[in-house]
BALUM-427178 format. One record per atom (N, C-alpha, C): residue in three letters; x negated, y negated, z negated. Coordinates in steps of 0.05 Angstrom, whole numbers, plus 5000, padded with zeros to 4 digits. Example, Ala and Ser with C-alpha at 12.3 -4.5 7.8 and 13.67 -1.06 7.14 Angstrom:
# residues 2
ALA473651144844
ALA475450904844
ALA473650664844
SER474350454858
SER472750214857
SER474249994843
//
This chain:
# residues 72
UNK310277716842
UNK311177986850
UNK310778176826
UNK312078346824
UNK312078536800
UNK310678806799
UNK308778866786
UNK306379036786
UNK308179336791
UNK306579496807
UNK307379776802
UNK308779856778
UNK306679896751
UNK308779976728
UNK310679846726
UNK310679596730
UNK313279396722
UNK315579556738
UNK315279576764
UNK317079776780
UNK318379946771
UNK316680126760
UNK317080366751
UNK318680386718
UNK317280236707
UNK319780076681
UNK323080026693
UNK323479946703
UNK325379756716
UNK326979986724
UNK325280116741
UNK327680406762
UNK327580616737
UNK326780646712
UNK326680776689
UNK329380656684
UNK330080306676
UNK331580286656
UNK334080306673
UNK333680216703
UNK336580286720
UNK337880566716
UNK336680816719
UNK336881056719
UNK338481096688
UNK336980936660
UNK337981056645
UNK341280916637
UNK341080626649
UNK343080426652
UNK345380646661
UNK345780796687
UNK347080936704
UNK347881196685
UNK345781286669
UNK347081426650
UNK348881356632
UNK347981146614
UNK349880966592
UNK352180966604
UNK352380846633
UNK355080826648
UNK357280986647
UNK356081226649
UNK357681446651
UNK357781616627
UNK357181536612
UNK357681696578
UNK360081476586
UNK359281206585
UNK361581036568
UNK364481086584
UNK365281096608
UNK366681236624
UNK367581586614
UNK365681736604
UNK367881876590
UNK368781876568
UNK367581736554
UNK369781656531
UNK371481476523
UNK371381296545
UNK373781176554
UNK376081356560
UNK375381546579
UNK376781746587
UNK377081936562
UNK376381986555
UNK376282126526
UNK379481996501
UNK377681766506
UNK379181596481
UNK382581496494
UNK382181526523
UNK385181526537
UNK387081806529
UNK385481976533
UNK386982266523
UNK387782336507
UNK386582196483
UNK386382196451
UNK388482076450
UNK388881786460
UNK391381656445
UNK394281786457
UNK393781966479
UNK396782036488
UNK397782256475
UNK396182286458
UNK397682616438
UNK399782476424
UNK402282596411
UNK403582546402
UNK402982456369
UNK400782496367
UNK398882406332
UNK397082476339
UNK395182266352
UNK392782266358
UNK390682266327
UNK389382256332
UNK386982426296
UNK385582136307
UNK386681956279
UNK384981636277
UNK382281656270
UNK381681876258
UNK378881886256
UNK377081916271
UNK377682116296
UNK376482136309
UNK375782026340
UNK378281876333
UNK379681576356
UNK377181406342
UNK377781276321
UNK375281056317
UNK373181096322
UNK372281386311
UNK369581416316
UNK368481456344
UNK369981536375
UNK369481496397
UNK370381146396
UNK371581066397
UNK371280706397
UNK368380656389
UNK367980706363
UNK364980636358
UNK362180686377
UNK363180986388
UNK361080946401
UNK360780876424
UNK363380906432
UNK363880666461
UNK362880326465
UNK362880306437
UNK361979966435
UNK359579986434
UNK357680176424
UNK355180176420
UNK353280276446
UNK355180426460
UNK353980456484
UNK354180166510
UNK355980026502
UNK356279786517
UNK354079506509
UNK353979536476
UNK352179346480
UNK348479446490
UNK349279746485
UNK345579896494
UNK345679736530
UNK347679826540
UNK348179786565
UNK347179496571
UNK348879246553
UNK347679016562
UNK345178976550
UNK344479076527
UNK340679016533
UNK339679106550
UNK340179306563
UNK338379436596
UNK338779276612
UNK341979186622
UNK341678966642
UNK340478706639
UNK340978596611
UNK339278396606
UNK335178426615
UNK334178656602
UNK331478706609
UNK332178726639
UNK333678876656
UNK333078826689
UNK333578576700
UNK335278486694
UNK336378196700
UNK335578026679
UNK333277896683
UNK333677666647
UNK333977456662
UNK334777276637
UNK337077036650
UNK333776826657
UNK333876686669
UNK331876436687
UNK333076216679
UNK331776046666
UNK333075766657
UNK331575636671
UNK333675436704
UNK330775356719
UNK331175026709
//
């Protein structure tokens, strides 16, 4: 069973997981709006791509630490 702090770690990294979520959701949304201008600005298209990817893999190290994989 998993100790109090451990708990409290855990509903820390969910909470901040739920945030990551929703950054990366608006700049998805972001980066949707960007490309429908008639000359969208590539610079500033990549650089939300970039941090869209960087927020995805932060994202899968959190789920990884809540979920770690069990090799039974």
């Amino acid at each position: 069973m998993n100790s109090p702090s451990q708990m409290d770690r855990i509903e820390v990294l969910r909470l901040e997981l739920e945030h990551l979520k929703r950054q990366h959701r608006d700049l998805d949304e972001a980066i949707a709006a960007l490309s429908e201008k008639a000359a969208p600005d590539q610079f500033t298209l990549k650089r939300l791509k970039k941090q869209k990817l960087a927020l995805k893999d932060r994202i899968a190290r959190i789920e990884d630490d809540i979920l770690p994989d069990i090799i039974a």
